[in-house]
OpenMM code with the backbone's topology and positions (N, CA, C; nanometers):
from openmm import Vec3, app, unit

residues = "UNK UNK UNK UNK UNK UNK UNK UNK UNK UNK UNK UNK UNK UNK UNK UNK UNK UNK UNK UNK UNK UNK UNK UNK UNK UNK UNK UNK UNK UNK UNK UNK UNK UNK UNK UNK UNK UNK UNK UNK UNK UNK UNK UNK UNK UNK UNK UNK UNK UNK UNK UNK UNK UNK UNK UNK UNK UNK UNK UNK UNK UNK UNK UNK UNK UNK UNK UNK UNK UNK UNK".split()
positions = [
    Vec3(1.9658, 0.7847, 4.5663),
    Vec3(2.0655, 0.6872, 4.5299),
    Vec3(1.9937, 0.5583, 4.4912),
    Vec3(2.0585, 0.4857, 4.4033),
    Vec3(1.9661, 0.4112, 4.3547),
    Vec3(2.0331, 0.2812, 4.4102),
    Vec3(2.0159, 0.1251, 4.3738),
    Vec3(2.0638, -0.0206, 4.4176),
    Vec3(2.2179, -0.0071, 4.3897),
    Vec3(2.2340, -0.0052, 4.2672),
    Vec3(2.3713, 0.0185, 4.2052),
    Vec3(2.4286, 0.0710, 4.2822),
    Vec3(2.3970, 0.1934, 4.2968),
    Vec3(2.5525, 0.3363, 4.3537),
    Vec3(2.5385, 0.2369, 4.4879),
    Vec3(2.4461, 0.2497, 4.5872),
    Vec3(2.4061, 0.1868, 4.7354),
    Vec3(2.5235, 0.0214, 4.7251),
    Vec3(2.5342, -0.0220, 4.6738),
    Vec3(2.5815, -0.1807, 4.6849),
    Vec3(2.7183, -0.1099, 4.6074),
    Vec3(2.7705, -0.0468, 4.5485),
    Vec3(2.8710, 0.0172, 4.5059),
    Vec3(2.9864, 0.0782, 4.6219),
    Vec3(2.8679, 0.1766, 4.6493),
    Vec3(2.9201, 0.2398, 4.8275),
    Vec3(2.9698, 0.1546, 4.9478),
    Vec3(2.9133, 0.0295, 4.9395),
    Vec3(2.9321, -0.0498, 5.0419),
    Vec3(3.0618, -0.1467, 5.0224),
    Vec3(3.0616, -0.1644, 4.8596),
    Vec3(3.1717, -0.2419, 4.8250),
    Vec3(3.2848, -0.1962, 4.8483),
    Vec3(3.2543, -0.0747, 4.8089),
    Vec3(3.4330, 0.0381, 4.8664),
    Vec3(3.4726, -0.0010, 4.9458),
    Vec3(3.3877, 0.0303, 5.0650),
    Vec3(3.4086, 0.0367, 5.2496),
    Vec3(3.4775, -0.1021, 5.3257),
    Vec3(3.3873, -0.1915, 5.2329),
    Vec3(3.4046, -0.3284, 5.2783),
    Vec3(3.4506, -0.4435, 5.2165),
    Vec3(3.4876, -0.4221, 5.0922),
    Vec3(3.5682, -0.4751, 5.0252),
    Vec3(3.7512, -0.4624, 5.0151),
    Vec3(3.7968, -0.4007, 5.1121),
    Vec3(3.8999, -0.3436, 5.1665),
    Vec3(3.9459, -0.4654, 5.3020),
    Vec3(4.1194, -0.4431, 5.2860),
    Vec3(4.1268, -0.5279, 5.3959),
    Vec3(4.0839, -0.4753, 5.5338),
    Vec3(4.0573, -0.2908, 5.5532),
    Vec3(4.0084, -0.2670, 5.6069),
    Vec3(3.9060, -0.2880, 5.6482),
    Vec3(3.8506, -0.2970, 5.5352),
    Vec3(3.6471, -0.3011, 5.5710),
    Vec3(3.6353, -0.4096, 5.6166),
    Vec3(3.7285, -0.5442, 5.5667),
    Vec3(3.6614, -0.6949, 5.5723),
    Vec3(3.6636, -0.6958, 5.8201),
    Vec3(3.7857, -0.6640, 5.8170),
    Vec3(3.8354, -0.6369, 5.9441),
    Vec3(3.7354, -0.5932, 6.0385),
    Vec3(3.6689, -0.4693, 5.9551),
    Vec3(3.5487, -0.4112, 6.0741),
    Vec3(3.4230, -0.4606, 6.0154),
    Vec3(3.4309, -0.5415, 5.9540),
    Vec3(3.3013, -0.6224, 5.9210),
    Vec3(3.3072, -0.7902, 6.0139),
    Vec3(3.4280, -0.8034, 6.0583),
    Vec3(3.4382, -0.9194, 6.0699),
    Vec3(3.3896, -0.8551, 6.2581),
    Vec3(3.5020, -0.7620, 6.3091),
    Vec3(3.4878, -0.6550, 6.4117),
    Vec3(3.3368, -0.6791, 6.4550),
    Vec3(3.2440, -0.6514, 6.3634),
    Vec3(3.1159, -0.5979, 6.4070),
    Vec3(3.0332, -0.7265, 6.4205),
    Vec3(3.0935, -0.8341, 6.3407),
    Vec3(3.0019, -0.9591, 6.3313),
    Vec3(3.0031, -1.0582, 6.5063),
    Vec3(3.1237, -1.0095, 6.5500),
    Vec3(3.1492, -1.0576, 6.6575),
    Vec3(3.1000, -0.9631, 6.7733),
    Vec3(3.0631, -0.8771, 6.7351),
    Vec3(2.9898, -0.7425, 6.8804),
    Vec3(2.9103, -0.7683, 6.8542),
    Vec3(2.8036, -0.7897, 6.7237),
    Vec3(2.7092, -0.8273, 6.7923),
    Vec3(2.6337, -0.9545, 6.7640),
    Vec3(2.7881, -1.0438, 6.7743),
    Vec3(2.7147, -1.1819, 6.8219),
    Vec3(2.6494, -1.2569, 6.6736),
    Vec3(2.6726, -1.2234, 6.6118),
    Vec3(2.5784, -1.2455, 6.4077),
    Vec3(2.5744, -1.4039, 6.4361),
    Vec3(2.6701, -1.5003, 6.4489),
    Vec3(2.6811, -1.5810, 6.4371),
    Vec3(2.5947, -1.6754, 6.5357),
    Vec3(2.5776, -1.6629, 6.6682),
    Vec3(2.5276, -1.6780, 6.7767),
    Vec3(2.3774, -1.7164, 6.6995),
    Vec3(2.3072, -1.6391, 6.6585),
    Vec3(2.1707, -1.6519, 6.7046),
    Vec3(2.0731, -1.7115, 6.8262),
    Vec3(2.2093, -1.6329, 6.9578),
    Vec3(2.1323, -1.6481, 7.0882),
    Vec3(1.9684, -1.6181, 7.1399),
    Vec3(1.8650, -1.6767, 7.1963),
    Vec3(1.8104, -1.6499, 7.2659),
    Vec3(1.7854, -1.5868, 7.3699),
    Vec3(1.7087, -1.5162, 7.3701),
    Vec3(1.7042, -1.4362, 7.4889),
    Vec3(1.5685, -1.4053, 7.5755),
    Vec3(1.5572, -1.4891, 7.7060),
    Vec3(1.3579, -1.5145, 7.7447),
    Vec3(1.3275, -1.3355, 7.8102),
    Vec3(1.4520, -1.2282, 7.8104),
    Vec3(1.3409, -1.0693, 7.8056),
    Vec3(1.3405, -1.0526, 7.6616),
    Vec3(1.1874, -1.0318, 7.6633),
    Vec3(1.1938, -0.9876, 7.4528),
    Vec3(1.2419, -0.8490, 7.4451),
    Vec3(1.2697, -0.7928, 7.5344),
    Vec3(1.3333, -0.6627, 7.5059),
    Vec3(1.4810, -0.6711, 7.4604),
    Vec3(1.5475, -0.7824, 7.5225),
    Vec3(1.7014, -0.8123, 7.5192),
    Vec3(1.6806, -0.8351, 7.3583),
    Vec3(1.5901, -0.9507, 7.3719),
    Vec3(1.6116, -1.0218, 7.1993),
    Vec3(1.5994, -0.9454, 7.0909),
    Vec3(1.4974, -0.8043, 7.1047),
    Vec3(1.4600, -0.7078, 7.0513),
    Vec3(1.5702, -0.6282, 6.9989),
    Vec3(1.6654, -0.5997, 7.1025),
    Vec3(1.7646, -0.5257, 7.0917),
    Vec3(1.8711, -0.5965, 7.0325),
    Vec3(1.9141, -0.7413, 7.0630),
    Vec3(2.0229, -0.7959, 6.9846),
    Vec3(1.9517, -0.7768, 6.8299),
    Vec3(1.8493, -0.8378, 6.8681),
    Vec3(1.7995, -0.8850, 6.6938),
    Vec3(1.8033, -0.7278, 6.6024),
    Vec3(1.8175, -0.6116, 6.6821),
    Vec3(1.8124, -0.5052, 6.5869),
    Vec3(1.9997, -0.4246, 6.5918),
    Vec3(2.0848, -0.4842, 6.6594),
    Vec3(2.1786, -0.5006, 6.6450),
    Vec3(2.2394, -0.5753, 6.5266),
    Vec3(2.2025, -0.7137, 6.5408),
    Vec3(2.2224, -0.8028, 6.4370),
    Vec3(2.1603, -0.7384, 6.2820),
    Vec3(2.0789, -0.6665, 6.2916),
    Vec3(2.0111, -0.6240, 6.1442),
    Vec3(2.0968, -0.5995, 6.0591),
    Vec3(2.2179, -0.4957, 6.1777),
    Vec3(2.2697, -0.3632, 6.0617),
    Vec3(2.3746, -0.4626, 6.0127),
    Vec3(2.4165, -0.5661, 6.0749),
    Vec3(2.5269, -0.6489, 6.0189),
    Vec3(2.4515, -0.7231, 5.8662),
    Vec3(2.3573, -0.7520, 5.8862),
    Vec3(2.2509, -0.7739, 5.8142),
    Vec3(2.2487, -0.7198, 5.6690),
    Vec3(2.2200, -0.6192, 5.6572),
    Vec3(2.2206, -0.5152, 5.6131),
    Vec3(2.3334, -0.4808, 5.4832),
    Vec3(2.4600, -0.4750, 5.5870),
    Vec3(2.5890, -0.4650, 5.4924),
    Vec3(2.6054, -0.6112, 5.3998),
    Vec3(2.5924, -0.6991, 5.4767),
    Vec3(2.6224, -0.8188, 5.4077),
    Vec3(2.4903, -0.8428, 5.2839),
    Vec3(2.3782, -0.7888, 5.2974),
    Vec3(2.2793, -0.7887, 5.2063),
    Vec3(2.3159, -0.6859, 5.0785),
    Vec3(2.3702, -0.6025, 5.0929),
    Vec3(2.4288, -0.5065, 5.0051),
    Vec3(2.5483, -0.5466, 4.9647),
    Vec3(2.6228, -0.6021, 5.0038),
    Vec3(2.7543, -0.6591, 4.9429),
    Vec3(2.6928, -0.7865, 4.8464),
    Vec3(2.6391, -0.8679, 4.8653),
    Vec3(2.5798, -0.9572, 4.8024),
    Vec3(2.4310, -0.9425, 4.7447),
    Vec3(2.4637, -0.8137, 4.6653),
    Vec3(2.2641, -0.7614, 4.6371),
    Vec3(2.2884, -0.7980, 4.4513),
    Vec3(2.1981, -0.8619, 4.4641),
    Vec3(2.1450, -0.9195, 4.3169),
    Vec3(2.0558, -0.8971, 4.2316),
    Vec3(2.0324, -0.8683, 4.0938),
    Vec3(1.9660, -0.8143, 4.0270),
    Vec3(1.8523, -0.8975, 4.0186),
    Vec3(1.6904, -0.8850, 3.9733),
    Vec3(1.5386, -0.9476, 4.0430),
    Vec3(1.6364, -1.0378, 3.9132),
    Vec3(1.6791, -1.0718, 3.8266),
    Vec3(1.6889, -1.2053, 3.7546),
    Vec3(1.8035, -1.2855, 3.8208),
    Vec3(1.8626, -1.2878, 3.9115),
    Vec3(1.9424, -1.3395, 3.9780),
    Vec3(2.1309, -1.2944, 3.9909),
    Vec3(2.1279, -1.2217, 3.8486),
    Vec3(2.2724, -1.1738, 3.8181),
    Vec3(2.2940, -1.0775, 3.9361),
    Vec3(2.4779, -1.0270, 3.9326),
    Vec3(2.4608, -0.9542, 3.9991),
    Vec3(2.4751, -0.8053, 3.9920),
    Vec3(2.4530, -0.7258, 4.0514),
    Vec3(2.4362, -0.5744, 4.0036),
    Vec3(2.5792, -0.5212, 4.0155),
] * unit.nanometer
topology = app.Topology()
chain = topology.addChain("A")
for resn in residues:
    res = topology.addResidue(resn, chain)
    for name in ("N", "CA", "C"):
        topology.addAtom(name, app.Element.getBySymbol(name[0]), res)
């Protein structure tokens, strides 16, 4: 699958009043907004790879072509 179809796929899901809902859902489980600290690096380890996948979707919803347009 290439950038296109991938940021295509995601737009479906989450471009929906559904999707926005469990995007909003997920931003709050795990905390996205927060950028809490945490002094076990295992905790921080684990939020911070929690936080990725939110990461992730929102990087693909907003994925841009290398000249800046968008795909």
């Amino acid at each position: 699958m290439d950038k296109k179809q991938k940021r295509e796929m995601f737009c479906r899901t989450f471009n929906t009043e559904s999707g926005r809902m469990v995007l909003e859902y997920l931003k709050d489980y795990v905390h996205f907004q927060d950028g809490a600290f945490y002094h076990d690096p295992r905790m921080q380890d684990f939020m911070q790879g929690r936080r990725s996948v939110v990461c992730e979707i929102l990087n693909n919803l907003e994925e841009k072509e290398d000249d800046g347009t968008e795909i």
